[in-house]
C-alpha positions in Angstrom: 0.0 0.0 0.0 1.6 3.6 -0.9 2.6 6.4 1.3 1.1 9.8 0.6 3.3 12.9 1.6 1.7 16.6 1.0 3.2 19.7 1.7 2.0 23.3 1.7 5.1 25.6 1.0 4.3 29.2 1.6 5.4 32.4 3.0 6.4 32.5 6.8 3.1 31.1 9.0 2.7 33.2 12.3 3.9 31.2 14.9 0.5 31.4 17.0 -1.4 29.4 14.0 1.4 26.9 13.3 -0.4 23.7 15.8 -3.6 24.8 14.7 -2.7 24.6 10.9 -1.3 21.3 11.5 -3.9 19.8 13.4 -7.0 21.1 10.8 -4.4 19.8 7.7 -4.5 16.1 9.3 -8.1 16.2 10.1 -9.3 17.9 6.6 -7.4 15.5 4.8 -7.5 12.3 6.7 -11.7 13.0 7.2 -12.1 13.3 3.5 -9.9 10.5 2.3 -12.1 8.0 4.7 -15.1 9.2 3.8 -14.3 8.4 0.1 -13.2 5.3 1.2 -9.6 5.3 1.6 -7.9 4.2 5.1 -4.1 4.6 6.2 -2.6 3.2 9.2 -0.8 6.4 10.7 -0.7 10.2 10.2 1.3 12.4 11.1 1.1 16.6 10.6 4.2 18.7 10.4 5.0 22.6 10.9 7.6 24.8 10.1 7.6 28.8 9.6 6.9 28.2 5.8 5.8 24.8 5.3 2.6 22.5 6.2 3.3 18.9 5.9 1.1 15.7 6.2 2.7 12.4 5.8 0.1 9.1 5.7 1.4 5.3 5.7 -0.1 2.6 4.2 -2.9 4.1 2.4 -5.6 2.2 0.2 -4.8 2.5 -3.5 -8.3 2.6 -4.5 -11.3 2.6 -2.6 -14.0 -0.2 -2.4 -16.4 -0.8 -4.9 -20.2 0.4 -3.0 -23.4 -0.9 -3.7 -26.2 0.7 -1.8 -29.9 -0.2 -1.5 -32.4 2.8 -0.9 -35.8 2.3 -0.3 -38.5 4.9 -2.2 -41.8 6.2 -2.4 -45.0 3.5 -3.2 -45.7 2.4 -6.8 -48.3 5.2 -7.8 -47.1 8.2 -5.6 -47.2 11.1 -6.5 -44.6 12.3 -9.5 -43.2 15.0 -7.5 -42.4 12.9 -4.8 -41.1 10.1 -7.3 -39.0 12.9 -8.8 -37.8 14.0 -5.3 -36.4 10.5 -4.5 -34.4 9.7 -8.0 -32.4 13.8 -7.5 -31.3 12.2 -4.6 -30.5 8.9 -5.7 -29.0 10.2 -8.7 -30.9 7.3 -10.8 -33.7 7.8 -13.4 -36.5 6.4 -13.1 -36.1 3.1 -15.9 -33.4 2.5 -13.3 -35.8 1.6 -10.7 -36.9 -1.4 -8.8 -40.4 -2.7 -7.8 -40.3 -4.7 -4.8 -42.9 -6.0 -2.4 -43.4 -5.0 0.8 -45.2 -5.0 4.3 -47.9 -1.9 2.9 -47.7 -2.5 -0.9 -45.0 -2.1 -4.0 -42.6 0.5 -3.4 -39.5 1.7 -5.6 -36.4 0.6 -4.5 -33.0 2.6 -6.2 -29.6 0.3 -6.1 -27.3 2.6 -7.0 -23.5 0.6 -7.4 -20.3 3.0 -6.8 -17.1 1.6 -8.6 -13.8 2.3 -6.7 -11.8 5.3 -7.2 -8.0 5.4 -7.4 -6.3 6.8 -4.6 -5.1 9.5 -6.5 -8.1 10.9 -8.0 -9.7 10.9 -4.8 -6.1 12.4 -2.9 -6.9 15.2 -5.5 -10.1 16.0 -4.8 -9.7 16.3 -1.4 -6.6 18.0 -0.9 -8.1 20.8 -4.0 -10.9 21.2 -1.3 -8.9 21.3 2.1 -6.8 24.2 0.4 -10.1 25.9 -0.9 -11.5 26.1 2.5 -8.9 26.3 5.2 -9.6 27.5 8.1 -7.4 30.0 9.0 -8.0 32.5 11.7 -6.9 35.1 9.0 -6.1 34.9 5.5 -4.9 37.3 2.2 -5.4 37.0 -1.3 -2.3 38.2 -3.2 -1.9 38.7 -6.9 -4.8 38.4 -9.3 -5.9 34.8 -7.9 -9.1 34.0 -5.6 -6.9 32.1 -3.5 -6.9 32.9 0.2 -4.1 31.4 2.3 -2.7 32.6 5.4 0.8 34.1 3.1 0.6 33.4 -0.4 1.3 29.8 -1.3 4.1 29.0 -3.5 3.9 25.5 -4.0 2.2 22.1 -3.3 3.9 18.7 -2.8 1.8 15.7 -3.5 3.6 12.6 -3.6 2.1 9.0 -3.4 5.1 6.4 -2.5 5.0 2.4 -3.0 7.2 -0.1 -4.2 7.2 0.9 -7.9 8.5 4.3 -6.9 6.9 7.4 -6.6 4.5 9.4 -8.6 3.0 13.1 -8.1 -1.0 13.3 -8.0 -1.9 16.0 -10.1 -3.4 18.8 -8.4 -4.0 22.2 -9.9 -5.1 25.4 -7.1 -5.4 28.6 -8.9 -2.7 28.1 -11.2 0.2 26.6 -8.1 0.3 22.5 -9.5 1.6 20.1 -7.4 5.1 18.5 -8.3 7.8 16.7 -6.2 10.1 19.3 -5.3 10.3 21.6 -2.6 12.7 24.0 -1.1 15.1 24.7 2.1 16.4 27.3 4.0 15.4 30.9 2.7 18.8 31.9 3.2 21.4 29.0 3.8 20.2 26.7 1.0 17.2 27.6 -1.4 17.7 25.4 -4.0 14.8 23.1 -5.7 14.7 19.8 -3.7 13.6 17.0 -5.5 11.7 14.2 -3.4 10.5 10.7 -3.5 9.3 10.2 0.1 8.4 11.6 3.4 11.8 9.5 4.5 13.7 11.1 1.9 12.1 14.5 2.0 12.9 15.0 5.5 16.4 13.9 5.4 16.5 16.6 2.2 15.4 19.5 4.3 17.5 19.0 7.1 20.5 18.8 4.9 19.3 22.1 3.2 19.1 23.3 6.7 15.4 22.8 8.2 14.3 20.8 10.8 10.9 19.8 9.9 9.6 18.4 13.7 8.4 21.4 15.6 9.8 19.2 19.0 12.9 18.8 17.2 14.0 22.3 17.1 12.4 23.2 20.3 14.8 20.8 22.1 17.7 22.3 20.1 16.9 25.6 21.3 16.6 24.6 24.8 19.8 22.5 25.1 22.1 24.8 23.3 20.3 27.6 25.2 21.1 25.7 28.7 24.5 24.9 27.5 26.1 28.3 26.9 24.2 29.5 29.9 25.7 26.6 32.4 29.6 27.4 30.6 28.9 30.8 32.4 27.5 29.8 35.5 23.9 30.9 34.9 20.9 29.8 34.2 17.9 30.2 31.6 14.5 30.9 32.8 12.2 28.2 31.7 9.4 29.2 29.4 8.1 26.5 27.6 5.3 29.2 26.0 7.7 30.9 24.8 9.9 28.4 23.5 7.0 26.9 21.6 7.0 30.3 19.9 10.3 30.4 19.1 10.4 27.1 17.3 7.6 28.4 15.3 9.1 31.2 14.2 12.7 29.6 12.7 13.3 26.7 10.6 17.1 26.1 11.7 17.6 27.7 15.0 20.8 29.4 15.8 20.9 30.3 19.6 23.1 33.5 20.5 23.2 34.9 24.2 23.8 38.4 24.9 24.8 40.7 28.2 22.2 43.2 29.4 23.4 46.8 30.0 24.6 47.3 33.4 22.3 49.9 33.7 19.4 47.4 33.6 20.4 44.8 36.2 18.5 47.2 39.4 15.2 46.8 37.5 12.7 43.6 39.1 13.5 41.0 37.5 10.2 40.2 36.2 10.4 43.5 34.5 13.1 42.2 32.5 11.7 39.1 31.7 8.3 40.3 30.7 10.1 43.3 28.3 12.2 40.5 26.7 9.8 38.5 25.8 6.8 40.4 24.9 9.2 42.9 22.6 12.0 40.8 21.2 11.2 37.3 22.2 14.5 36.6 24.4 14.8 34.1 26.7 16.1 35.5 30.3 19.5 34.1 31.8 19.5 34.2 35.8 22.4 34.7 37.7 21.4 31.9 41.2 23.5 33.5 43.3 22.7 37.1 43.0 18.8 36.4 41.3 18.8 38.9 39.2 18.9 38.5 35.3 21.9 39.4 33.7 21.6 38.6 29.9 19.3 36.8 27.4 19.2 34.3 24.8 18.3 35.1 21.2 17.6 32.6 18.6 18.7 33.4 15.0 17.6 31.4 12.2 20.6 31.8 10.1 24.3 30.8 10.9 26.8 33.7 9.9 30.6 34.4 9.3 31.1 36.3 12.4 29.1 33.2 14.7 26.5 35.7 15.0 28.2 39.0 16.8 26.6 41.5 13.7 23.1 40.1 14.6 23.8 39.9 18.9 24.7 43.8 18.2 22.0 44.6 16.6 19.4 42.7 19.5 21.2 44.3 22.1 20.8 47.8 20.7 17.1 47.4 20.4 17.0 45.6 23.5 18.5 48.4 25.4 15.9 51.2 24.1 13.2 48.9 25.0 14.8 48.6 28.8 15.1 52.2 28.9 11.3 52.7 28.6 10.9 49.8 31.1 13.6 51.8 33.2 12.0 54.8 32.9 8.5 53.5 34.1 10.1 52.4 36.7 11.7 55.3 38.2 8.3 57.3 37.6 6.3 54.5 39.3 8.6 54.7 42.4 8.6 58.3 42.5 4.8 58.5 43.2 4.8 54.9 45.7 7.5 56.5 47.5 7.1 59.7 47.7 3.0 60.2 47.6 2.0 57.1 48.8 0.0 55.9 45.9 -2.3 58.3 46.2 -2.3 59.8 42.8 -3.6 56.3 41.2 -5.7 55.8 43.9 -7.3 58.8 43.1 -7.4 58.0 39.9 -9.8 55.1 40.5 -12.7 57.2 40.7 -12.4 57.6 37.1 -11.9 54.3 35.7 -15.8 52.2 35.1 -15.6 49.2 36.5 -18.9 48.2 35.2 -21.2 51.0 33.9 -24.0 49.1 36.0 -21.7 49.0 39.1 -20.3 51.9 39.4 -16.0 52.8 39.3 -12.7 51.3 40.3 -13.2 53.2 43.3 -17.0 52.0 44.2 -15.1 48.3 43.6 -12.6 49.2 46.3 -14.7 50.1 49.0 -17.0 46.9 48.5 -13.8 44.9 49.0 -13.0 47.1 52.1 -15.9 46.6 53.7 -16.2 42.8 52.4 -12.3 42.3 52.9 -13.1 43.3 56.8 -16.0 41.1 57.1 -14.1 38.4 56.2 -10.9 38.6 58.0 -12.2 37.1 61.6 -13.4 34.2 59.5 -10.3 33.3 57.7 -7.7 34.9 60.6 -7.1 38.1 59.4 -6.8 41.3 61.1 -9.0 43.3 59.7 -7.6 46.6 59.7 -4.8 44.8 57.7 -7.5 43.5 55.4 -8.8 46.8 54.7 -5.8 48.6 54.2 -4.8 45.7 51.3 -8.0 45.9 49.8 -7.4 49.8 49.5 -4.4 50.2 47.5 -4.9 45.7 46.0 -5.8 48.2 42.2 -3.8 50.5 42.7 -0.9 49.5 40.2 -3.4 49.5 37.6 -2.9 53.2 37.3 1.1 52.8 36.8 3.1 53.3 33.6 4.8 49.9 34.5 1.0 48.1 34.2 -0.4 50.2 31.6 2.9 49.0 29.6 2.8 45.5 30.7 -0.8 44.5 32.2 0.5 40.8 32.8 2.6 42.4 35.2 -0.5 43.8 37.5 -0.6 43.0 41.0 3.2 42.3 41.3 4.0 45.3 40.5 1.4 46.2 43.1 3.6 44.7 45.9 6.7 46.3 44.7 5.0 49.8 45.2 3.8 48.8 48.2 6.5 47.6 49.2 8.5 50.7 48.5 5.5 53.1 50.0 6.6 51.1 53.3 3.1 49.5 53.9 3.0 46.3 55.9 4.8 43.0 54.0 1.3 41.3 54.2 -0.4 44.4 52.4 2.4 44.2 49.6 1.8 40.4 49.7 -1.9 40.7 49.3 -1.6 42.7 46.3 0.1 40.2 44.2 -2.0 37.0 45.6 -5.3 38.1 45.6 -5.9 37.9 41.8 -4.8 33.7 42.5 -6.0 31.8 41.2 -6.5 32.5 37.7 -5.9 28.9 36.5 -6.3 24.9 37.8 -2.8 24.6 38.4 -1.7 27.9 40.2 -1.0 28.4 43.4 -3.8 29.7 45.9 -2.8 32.5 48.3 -2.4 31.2 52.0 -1.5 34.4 53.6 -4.9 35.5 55.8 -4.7 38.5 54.2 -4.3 37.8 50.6 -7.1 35.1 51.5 -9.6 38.1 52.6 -8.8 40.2 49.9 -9.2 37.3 47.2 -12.0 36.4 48.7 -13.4 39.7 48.4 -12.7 40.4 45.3 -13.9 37.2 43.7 -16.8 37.7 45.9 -17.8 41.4 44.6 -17.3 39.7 41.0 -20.1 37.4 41.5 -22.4 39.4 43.8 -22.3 42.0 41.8 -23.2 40.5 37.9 -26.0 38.4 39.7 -27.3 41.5 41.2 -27.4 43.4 37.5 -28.4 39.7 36.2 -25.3 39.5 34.5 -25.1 35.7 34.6 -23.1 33.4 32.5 -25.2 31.6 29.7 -24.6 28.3 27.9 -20.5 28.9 26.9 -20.3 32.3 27.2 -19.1 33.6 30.4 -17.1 37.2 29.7 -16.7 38.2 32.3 -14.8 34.7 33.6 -17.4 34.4 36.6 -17.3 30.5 36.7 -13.6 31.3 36.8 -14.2 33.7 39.9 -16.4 30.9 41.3 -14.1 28.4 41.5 -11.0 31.0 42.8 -13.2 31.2 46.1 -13.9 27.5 46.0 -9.9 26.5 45.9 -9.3 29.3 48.1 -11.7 28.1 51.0 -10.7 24.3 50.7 -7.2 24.5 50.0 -6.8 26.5 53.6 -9.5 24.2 55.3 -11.4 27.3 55.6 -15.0 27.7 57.7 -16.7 30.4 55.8 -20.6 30.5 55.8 -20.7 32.0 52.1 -24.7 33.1 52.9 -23.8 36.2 55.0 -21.3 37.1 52.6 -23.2 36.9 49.5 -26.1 38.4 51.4 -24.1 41.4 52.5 -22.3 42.0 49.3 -25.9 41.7 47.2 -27.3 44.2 49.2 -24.5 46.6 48.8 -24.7 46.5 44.9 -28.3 46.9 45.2 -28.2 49.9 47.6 -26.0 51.0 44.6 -28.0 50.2 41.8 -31.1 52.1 43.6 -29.6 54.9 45.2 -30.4 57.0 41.8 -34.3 57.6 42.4 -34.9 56.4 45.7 -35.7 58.4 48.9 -32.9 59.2 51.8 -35.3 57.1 54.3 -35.4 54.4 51.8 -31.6 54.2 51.1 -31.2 54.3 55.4 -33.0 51.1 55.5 -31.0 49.3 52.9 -28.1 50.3 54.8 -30.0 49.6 58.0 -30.7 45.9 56.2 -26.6 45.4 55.9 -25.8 46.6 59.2 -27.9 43.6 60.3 -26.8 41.5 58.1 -22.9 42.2 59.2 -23.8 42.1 62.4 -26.4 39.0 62.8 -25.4 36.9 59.5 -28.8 36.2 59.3 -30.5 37.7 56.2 -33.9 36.8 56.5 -34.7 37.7 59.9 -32.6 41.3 59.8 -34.3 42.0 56.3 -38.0 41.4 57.9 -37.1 43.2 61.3 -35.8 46.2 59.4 -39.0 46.5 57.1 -41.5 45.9 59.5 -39.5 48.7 61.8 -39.2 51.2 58.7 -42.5 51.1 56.9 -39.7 50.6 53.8 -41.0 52.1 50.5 -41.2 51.0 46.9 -37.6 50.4 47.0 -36.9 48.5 50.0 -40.1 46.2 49.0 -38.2 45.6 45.3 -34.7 44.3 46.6 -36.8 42.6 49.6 -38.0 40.6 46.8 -34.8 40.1 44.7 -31.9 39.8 46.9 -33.6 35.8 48.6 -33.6 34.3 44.9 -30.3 35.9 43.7 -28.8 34.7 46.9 -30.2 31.2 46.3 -29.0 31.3 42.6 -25.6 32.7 43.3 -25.2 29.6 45.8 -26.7 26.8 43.4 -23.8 28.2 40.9 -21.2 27.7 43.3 -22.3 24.0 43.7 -22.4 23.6 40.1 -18.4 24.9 40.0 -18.2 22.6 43.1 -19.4 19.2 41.1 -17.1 19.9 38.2 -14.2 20.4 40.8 -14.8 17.5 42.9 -15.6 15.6 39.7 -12.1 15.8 38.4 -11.2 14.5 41.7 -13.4 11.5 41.2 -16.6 12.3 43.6 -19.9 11.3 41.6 -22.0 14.6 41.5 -25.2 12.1 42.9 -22.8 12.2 46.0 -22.5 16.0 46.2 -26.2 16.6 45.7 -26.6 14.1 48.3 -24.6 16.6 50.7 -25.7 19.9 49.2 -29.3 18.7 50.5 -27.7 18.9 54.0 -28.1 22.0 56.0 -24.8 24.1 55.9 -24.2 23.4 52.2 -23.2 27.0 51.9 -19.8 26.1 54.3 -17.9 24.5 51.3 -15.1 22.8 53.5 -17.8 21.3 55.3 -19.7 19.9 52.2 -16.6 18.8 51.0 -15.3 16.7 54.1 -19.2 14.9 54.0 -19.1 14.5 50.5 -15.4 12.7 50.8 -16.6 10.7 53.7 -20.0 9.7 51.9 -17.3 8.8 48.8 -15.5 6.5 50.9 -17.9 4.9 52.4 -19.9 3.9 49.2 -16.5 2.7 47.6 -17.5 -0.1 50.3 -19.2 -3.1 50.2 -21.6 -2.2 53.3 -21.6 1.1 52.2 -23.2 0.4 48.5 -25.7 -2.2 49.9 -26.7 -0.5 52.6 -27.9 2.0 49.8 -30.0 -0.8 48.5 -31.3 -1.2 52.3 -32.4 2.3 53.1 -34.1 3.2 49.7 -35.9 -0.7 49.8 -37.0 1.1 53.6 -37.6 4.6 52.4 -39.8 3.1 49.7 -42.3 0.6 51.4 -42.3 3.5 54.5 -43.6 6.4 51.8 -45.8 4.2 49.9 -47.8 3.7 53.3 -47.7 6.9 54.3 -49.0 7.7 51.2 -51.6 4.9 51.7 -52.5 5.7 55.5 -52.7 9.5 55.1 -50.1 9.5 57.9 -46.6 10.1 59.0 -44.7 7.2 60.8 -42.1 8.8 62.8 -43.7 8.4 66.3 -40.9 6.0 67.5 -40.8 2.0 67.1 -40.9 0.1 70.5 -39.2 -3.1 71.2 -41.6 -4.3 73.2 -43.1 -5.6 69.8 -40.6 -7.5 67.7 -40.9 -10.8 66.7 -37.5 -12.6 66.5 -34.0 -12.1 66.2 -33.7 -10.3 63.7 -36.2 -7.3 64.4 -34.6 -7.0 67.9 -31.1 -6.9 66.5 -32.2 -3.9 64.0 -33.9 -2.1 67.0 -30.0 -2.8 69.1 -28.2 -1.6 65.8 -30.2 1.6 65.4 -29.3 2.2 69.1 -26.1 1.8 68.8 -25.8 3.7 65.7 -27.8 7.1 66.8 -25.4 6.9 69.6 -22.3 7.3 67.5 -24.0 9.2 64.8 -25.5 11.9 67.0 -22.1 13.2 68.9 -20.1 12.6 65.5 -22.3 15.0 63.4 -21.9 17.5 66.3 -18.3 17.7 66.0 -18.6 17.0 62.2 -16.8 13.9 62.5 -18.3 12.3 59.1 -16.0 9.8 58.9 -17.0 8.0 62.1 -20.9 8.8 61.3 -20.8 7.0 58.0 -19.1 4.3 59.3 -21.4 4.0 61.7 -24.1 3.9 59.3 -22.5 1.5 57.1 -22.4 -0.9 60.0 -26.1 -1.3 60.0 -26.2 -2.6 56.4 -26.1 -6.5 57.9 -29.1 -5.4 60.6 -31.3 -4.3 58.0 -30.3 -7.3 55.4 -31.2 -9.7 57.9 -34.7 -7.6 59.0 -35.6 -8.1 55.7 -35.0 -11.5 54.5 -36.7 -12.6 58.0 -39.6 -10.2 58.8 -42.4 -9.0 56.8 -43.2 -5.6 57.4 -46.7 -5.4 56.4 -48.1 -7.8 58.3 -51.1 -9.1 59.0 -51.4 -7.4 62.4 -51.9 -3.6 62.9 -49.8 -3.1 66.0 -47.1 -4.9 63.9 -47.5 -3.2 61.1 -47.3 -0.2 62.6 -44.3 -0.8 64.5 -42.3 -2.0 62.0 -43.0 0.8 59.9 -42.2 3.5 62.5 -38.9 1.1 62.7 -38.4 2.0 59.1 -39.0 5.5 59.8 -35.9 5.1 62.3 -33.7 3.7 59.8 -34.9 6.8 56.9 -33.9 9.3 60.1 -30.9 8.3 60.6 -29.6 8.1 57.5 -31.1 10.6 56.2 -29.2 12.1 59.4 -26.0 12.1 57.8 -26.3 12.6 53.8 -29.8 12.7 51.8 -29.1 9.3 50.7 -32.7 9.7 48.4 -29.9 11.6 46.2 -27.9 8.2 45.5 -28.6 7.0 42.3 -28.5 2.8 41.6 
């Protein structure tokens, strides 16, 4: 069977859409090629800055024959329908068969398919992936229709077996396929004739490309490490970045360069961040002083003079590029040092946050007076708290940030840091935007963890109170992000925050916001009133109908009455959503999660969490899963008679009336079990609860092989089901086990 080998030679690809390219190239072509009946044994997709290149073993050289059967309208339809049926058959209508069936003759269409050649198919297919590739952008060039991402040049198409190979003819707007290709733009750009994906590789890599994307990635980073260790240093690692680099040179010459003395006194972040988002240099550490001293540049031609023309040239640029960073700097410092911050905190007043929620500034005072809230329950101090929250934006209004916004929030504890404000202040600054991904750290500090808290807190509070929700996919404003930022932040430091207050208070505030415009000074004194409560008490319900019946509240007051119990309520159920999909990953069933969120307390996540472990655990068991079976097999036959009787059996089961063993040992068991259960739940000791309850799995398996709760006697009857109410209360007790599916 013959090899296929295609390649796309064009100007230089962005490096951001090499992947991509690759990846829609193998799927295009491969999806085609099977649906007209030709399968390979392996694939494999190739990228360099001016090539796409798809290499296929083993291909079919022709497809099958196809014979296919469709049935059609009845004899005597009719003609349009008739009509209808041979278009899509693609028959006419001599060509038709008249077959019995079930309701009467019907036409039947066999229409037979004779195999293609691999090469008239390889054409077809390939004419259409170029046609309608799916670049993110794309140019026309010349007086063609063509759009490619640079113009196209040339097109290898090359089918290999063991009579040797042969090109399949392809023809795009003029650019025909052929069995040559080119190398290095500079080193070695002579026409390269090929005859397989074996030989065409070893070609390029002779004319001075490395075709594997991995390939010169790995020469970049060992060279790279190389000349660094020689001098005693030490690259920073970037694999983002050296993806990028690979992308953008086909035979990669790495040169390292000094940084002006000048330089060295800026953070070292600064550095790295200039580098990279300006020249795309790697940054070389010194270990023993930390800061970085010089960078590595990669070149994608070799020269005379090893390099030293094109290092001079980098380094010049490099330098007028530090000197802006350098200059930011200095500025930056001037007005932490010197004024405190307080020009860009001023400055906030300015800046929307939201046009519905009011400025940067209106944001930083809800994360004061949240930040403070929150410190007692996570160990803050609050003053500390507040005094982060205050100045946690305040780098937004530098030149540093405004220059380099990836750089926001460290830069925040450098100023800080230099306006001599507490080291936990400075420290909150940086942490309290973490975390922004799955894999990055959580802030542990208390006071980075109530300023984090806050701030992801205000997010959410204040798009559910403007109904700003996320829908389907689109979330903008990365609120199921924000979500689960205060999720890992409250489990990760075994926090006990009872989210309710919180939500309740910070609703409230963005409502007192929202209708401040309009509504009378008595009305906006009871909505402040209301939070007072709330901050004071927790408990949102009771302060909120205390207040009202106390104020004779208006309009107003009676609207976010309404409102603020179901956005509460929704803003909760979203944060168990985000919960489900985080302890999903870690391989808790989201039947077992609903089964805790039904719990009281389900808005203390460490708590839900630590039940909904336990309850894991204790399912993973054999007594666990059957006692599952036991309690819904109770829960059952004790609702259908309620349901019968028109009563509830939860009026205690007395001993006095079992029959046999095994009755008596159920009523011991359940004795036994409340007993544990009972002080276990107090001290939320779920672990020994659920054990606890497993244990009675062997009680109720023997109660029911051996007794018959309906029985013929009332008393009995009665008292067995009240027993079965027992059973349902305990359980029930510990985890809403009606949640359980199987």
């Amino acid at each position: 069977m013959p090899d296929l080998l295609i390649e796309l030679f064009s100007e230089e690809i962005p490096a951001r859409m090499q992947t991509r390219a690759a990846e829609d190239l193998k799927k295009l072509v491969t999806e085609g090629l099977v649906e007209a009946g030709l399968t390979y044994a392996g694939a494999a997709a190739f990228t360099t800055p001016r090539r796409l290149t798809l290499s296929l073993e083993d291909l079919l050289a022709e497809s099958k024959p196809v014979r296919e059967e469709r049935k059609g309208p009845k004899v005597g339809a009719p003609d349009q329908a008739i009509e209808g049926f041979l278009r899509g058959a693609g028959v006419s209508k001599d060509d038709l068969e008249i077959r019995d069936d079930k309701k009467g003759q019907v036409y039947f269409a066999v229409i037979e398919k004779p195999g293609r050649l691999a090469s008239d198919i390889i054409a077809e297919v390939l004419e259409k992936t170029i046609r309608n590739f799916p670049w993110p952008k794309s140019m026309r060039w010349g007086s063609g229709t063509l759009k490619w991402v640079r113009p196209l040049h040339s097109i290898v198409c090359l089918l290999t077996d063991e009579a040797g190979a042969t090109v399949v003819p392809v023809d795009v707007d003029g650019i025909t396929s052929g069995d040559f290709t080119y190398g290095h733009r500079f080193m070695s750009n002579a026409v390269i004739s090929v005859t397989s994906f074996e030989d065409y590789e070893a070609k390029l890599k002779h004319a001075h490309v490395m075709l594997r994307a991995d390939e010169r990635a790995e020469a970049i980073w060992q060279d790279a490490t190389n000349q660094a260790f020689a001098q005693g240093l030490q690259v920073v690692e970037d694999r983002v970045l050296l993806a990028e680099v690979a992308g953008l040179v086909e035979w990669p010459v790495v040169l390292m360069g000094k940084i002006d003395e000048e330089f060295l006194a800026l953070p070292p972040e600064v550095l790295q961040t200039s580098m990279k988002e300006h020249q795309k240099f790697f940054s070389v550490r010194n270990e023993k002083t930390g800061r970085i001293e010089q960078f590595v540049t990669v070149a994608n031609i070799e020269t005379s003079d090893n390099g030293a023309t094109i290092l001079a040239g980098n380094q010049k640029v490099l330098s007028a590029r530090l000197a802006d960073a350098k200059f930011f700097w200095e500025n930056d410092l001037r007005v932490a040092t010197k004024e405190k911050m307080q020009p860009w905190l001023d400055a906030q007043a300015n800046v929307t946050f939201h046009n519905k929620l009011g400025s940067q500034r209106d944001l930083i005072e809800r994360m004061i007076a949240l930040a403070k809230e929150l410190a007692p329950a996570v160990g803050a101090d609050p003053k500390l708290a507040a005094q982060a929250a205050q100045v946690a934006k305040a780098d937004l209004a530098s030149e540093m940030v405004y220059e380099f916004p990836d750089l926001q929030g460290l830069m925040g504890r450098y100023y800080s840091d230099s306006a001599g404000l507490p080291a936990e202040v400075a420290a909150a600054c940086e942490e309290h935007y973490a975390p922004l991904g799955p894999s990055d750290e959580v802030p542990a500090a208390p006071t980075s963890v109530a300023v984090s808290l806050a701030e992801k807190l205000d997010k959410l509070t204040g798009f559910w109170a403007i109904d700003e929700k996320p829908t389907g996919s689109k979330d903008p404003f990365a609120l199921r992000r924000a979500a689960l930022g205060v999720i890992r932040v409250v489990l990760d430091n075994d926090l006990t925050v009872k989210l309710d207050r919180f939500i309740d208070a910070q609703l409230l505030r963005h409502e007192i916001k929202v209708n401040r415009n309009g509504a009378e000074q008595d009305e906006i004194d009871t909505l402040e009133q209301i939070l007072e409560e709330i901050a004071e008490h927790g408990v949102f319900g009771a302060a909120l109908e205390a207040v009202k019946d106390a104020a004779k509240a208006g309009k107003t007051v009676d609207a976010v009455a309404a409102q603020l119990p179901d956005k509460s309520v929704s803003l909760l159920a979203f944060f168990h959503d985000r919960l489900k999909v985080y302890l999903r990953d870690q391989g808790i069933r989201h039947d077992i999660i609903d089964a805790c969120i039904a719990m009281p307390g389900n808005d203390d996540l460490t708590l839900l969490v630590k039940r909904a472990r336990a309850l894991s655990e204790t399912l993973s068991t054999d007594d666990g899963e059957n006692l599952i079976q036991g309690f819904k097999r109770a829960n059952n036959i004790l609702t259908q008679a309620e349901e019968k009787d028109g009563v509830e059996y939860s009026y205690g089961a007395d001993i006095k009336f079992a029959e046999g063993d095994a009755e008596k040992a159920l009523f011991k068991a359940l004795d036994d079990a409340d007993a544990v259960i009972k002080p276990a739940m107090a001290v939320e000791d779920f672990t020994t609860a659920m054990a606890a309850m497993a244990g009675l799995r062997g009680p109720i398996d023997a109660f029911f092989t051996d007794v018959q709760v309906n029985a013929d006697s009332d008393v009995l009857r009665r008292n067995r089901l009240n027993l079965l109410s027992r059973i349902r209360s305990i359980c029930l007790a510990v985890a809403d086990l009606t949640k359980i599916e199987g």
